[in-house]
One Martini backbone bead per residue (centre of mass of N, CA, C, O) as a GRO file, in nm:
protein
  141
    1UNK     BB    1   0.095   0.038   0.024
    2UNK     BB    2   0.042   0.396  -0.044
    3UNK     BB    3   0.205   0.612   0.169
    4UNK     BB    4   0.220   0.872   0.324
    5UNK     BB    5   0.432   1.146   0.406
    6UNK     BB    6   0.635   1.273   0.614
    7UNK     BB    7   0.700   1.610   0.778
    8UNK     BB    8   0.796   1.563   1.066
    9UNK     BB    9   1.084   1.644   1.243
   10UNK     BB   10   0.983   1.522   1.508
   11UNK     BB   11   0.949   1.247   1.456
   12UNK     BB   12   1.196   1.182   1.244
   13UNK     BB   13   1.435   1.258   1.487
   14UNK     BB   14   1.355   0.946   1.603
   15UNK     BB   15   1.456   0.672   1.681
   16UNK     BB   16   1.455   0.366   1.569
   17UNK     BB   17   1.344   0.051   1.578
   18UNK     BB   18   1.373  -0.268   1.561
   19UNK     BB   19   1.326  -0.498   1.348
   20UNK     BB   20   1.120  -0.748   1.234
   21UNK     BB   21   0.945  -0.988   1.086
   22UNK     BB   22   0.661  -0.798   1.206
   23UNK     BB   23   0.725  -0.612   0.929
   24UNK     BB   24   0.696  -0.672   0.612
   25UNK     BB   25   0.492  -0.471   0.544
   26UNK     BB   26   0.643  -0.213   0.588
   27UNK     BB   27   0.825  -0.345   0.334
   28UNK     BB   28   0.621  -0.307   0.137
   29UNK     BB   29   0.528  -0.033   0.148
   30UNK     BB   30   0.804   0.131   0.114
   31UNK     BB   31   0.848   0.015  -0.190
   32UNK     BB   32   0.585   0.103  -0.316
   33UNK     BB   33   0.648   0.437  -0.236
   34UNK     BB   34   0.868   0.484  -0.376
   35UNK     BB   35   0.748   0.384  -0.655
   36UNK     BB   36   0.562   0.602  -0.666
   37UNK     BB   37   0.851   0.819  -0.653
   38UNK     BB   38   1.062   0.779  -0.864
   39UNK     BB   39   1.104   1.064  -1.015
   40UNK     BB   40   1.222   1.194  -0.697
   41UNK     BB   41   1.317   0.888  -0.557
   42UNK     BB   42   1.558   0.644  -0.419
   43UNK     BB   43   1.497   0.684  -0.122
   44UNK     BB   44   1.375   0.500   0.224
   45UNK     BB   45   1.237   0.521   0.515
   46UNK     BB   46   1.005   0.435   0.732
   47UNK     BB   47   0.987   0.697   0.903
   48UNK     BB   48   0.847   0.840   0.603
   49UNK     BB   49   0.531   0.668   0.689
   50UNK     BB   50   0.519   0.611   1.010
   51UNK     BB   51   0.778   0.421   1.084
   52UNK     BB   52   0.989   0.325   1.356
   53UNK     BB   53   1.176   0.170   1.181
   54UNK     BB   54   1.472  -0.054   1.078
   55UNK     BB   55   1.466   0.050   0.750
   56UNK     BB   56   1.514   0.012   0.385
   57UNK     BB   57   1.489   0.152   0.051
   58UNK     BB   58   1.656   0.092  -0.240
   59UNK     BB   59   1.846   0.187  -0.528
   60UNK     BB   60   2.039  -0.081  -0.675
   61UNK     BB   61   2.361   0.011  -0.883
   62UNK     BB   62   2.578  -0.254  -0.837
   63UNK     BB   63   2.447  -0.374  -1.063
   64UNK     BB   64   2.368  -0.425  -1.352
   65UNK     BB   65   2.032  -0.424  -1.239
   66UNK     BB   66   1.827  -0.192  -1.136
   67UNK     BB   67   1.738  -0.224  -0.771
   68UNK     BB   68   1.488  -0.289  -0.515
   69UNK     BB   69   1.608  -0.258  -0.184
   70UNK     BB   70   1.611  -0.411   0.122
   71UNK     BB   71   1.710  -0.329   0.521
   72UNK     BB   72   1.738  -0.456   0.781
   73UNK     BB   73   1.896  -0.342   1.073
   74UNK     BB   74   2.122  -0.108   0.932
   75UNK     BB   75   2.476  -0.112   0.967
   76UNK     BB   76   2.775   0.063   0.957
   77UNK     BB   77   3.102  -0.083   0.965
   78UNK     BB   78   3.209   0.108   0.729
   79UNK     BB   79   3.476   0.363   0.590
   80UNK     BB   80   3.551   0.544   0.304
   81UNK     BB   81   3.589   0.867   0.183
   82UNK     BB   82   3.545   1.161   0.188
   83UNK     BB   83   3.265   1.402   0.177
   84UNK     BB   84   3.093   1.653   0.028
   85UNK     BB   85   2.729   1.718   0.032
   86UNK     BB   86   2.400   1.740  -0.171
   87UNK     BB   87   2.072   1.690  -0.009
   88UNK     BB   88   1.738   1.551  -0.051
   89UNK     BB   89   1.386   1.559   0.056
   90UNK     BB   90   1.052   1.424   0.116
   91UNK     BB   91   1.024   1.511   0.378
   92UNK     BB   92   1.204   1.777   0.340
   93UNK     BB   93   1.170   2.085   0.313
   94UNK     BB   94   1.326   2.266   0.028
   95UNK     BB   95   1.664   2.248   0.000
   96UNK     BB   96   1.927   2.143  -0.041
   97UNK     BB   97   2.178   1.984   0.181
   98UNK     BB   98   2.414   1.932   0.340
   99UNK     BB   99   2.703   1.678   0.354
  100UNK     BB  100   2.833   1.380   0.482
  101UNK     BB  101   3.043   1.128   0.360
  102UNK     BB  102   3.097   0.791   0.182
  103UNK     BB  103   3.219   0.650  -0.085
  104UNK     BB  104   3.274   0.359   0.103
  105UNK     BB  105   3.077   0.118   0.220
  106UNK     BB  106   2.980  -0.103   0.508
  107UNK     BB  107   2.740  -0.343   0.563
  108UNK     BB  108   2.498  -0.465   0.821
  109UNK     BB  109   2.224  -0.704   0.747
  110UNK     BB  110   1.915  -0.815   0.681
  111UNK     BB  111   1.689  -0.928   0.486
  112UNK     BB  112   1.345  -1.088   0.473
  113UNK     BB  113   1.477  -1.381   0.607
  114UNK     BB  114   1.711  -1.222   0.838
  115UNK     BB  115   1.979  -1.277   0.709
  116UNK     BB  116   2.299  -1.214   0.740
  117UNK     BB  117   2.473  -0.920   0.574
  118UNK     BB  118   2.729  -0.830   0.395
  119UNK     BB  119   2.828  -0.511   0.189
  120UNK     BB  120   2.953  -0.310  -0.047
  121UNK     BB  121   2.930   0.013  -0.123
  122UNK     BB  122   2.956   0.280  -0.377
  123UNK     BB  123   2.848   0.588  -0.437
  124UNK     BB  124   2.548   0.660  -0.473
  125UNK     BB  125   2.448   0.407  -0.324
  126UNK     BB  126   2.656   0.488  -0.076
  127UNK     BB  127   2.464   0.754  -0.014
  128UNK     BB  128   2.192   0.641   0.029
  129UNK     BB  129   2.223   0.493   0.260
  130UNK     BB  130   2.301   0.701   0.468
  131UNK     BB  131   2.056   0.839   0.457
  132UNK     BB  132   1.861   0.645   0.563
  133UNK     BB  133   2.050   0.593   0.848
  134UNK     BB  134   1.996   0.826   0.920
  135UNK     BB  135   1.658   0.805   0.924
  136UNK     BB  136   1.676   0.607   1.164
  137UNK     BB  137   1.908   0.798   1.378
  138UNK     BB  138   1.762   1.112   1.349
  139UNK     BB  139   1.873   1.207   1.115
  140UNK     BB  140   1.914   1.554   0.959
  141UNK     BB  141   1.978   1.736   0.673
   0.00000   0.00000   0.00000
């Protein structure tokens, strides 16, 4: 189901809780709202939806063919070469706002069926991923 975009600071700046089984319904949706949203946005978290938990889809360009990818409960483990950057949100109303990333970041998280992965992404895929780990961790652009 695609679902309304939450836009209140104060709800978003809030830490997101680990994201479990009984939650794959939200990643559902928040696939659904993104793909409705695919012309302006390339990636979203749990709680740009109205759900704090710790999840998030995005389209992942590090293979052959871009695919939307979810990630529960996803946390970097690593990181490296930063850069400053300019990122917009459609949570947050106005212009791209400043931010600092990491070229290559390395990533552990969920499957949909809970198994834990490694991975490395770099360049725009791992800078959509840090945004959306930002807003899991109440990080606001």
């Amino acid at each position: 189901m695609v679902r309304a975009l939450v836009h209140d600071p104060i709800f978003l700046a809030g830490k997101s809780a680990e994201a479990g089984r009984e939650d794959l319904a939200v990643a559902d949706d928040l696939v659904e709202t993104l793909t409705a949203h695919r012309e302006s946005c390339v990636g979203m978290a749990a709680n740009m939806i109205g759900e704090k938990k710790r999840i998030i889809a995005f389209l992942d360009e590090s293979g052959r063919v871009p695919v939307y990818t979810v990630m529960f409960n996803p946390e970097i483990i690593k990181k490296d070469g930063v850069y400053d950057a300019e990122e917009g949100c459609l949570s947050l109303l106005g212009a791209p706002r400043k931010c600092r990333r990491y070229k290559t970041i390395r990533v552990k998280y969920r499957t949909r069926d809970f198994s834990e992965r490694e991975k490395t992404f770099t360049g725009f895929t791992a800078q959509i991923i840090q945004h959306e780990i930002d807003h899991c961790n109440g990080v606001l652009i």
